[in-house]
N, C-alpha and C positions, 0 to 999 in steps of 0.2 A: 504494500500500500504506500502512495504518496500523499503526502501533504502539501497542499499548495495553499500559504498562509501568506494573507495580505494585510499588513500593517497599517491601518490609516489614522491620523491625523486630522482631524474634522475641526473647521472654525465654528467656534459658539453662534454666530450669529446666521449659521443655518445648520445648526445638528437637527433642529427637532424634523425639519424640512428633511435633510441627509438621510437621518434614522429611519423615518417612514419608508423611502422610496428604497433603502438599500432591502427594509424586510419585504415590500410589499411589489416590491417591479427586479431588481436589479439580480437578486440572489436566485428567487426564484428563475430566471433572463439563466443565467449562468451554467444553474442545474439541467436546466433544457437543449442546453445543448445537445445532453448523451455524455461528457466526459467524466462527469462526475456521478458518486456514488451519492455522498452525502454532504452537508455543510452546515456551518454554524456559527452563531456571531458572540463576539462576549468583547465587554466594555475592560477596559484597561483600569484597575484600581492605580493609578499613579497623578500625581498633579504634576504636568509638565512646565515645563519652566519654557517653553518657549508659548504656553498656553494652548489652546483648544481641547480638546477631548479625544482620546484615544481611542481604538476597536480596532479588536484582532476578528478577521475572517478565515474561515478555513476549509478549503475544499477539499473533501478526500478522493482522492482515483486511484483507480486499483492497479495503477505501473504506470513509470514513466514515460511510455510513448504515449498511453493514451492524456496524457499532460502534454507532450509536444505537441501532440494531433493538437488540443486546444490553443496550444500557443500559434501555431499555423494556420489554424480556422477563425479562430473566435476572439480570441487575446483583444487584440486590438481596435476591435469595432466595440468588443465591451468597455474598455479604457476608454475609448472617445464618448462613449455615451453619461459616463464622470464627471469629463470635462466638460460636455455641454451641459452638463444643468447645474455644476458647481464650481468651473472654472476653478482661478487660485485660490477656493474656500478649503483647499484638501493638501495633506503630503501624504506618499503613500511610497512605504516600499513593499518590495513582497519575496519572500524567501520559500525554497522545498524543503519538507523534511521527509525525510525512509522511517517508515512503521519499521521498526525493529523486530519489535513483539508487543502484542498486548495481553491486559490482563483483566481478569473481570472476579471483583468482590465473589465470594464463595455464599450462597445463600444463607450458609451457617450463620452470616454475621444478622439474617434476621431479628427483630426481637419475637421472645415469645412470653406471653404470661406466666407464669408458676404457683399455685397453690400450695401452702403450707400451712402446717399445722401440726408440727415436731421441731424434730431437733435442728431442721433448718433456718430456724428462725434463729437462731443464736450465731452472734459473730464470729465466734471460735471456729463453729463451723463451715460455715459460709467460705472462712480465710481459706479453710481446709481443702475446699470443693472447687471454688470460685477464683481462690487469691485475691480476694475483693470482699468486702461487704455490700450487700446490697440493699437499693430501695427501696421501698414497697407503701403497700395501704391495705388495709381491714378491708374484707371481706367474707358471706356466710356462702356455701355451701347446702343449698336444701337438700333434703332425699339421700342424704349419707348422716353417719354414725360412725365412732367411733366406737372398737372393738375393746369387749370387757379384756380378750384378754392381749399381752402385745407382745410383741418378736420378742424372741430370745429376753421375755418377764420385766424389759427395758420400755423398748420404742412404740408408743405407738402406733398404728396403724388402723385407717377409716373402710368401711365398707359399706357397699351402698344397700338401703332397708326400701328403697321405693316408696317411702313413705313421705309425705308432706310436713308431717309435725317435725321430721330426723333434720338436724342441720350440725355442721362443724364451722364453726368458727375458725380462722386462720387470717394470715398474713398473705398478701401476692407480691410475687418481686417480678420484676423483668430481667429477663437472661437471652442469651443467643441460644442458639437451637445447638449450636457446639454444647454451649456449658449444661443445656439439659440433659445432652449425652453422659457428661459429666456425673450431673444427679443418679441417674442411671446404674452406673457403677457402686456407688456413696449407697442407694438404697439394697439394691444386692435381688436376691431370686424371693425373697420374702414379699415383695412389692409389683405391682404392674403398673404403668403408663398409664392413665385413660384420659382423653378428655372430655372437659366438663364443661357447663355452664353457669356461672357464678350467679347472686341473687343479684350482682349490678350490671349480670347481661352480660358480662365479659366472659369468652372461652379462655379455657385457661388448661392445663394441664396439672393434672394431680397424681398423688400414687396413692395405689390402697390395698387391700391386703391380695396375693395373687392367690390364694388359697380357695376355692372352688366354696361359693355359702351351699349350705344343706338349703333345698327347697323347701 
């Protein structure tokens, strides 16, 4: 992949004019050619010292010739059609770059809800699990129960009674879908995944006892 990225320089006293017609005639204009795949405009956080307002344009094509091909066909009718409607209101340079490699966030970094209502809730553990404490707010749980008896005479553990009246109280944190896997591990074969619907309407995920209820 290329990048063909153009630098402009826009004088204040027609960006608003500029702005409009680069999103709504010029870019569009450019993409139609055929050379390009995609493009996209984004403003310069910087205050220049020689003044006006910055934007970086950037057109992706998928190899170099078909960038030449553009520079041979198209380049220069689109540069004049700049300069007639903004003459010296503009500086512009424009540079190629080669896609090297890209990379794209892993879903894991989603967030996801977390219901608790154990030993999760304590920070010691959280460090344990998490390397982090985490945030959270109160939330009920209807139609589960908390089991008379609990893992290894320790932990807790909730199981669902289908009942209206049954509710658990607990904490929700948000976590990535990595660190649920996390959770996962920390809760062991005692526990199963489910998710749920809390009483403020949020899904969320919970564990509860994986031990099969007598009918």
């Amino acid at each position: 992949m290329i990048i063909y990225n153009v630098t402009i320089n826009i004088d204040e006293s027609v960006h608003d004019k500029w702005l409009e017609w680069m999103q709504e005639t010029h870019i569009p204009e450019v993409l139609e050619t055929g050379k390009f795949i995609k493009a996209k405009i984004a403003k310069v956080l910087v205050e220049e010292e020689m003044g006006g307002i910055t934007y970086s344009i950037q057109y992706t094509a998928e190899n170099k010739d078909i960038l030449d091909k553009y520079y041979a066909e198209d380049a220069e009718r689109m540069r004049e059609e700049v300069s007639k409607h903004f003459g010296n209101k503009f500086v512009a340079f424009r540079t190629e770059l080669t896609v090297i490699k890209e990379y794209t966030a892993h879903s894991f970094n989603a967030t996801e809800y977390l219901f608790t209502y154990g030993t999760l809730q304590e920070e010691n553990i959280q460090l344990t699990v998490f390397s982090r404490t985490l945030s959270g707010f109160s939330d009920t749980l209807i139609g589960y129960k908390l089991s008379d008896e609990k893992v290894v005479g320790v932990y807790p553990v909730m199981q669902s009674s289908n009942e209206p009246a049954d509710f658990v109280n607990g904490r929700v944190f948000m976590c990535s879908k990595k660190e649920i896997l996390e959770v996962d591990k920390y809760e062991g074969p005692a526990y199963k995944r489910v998710k749920v619907v809390l009483n403020s309407g949020k899904s969320a995920w919970a564990y509860i006892s994986s031990t099969p209820q007598p009918n």
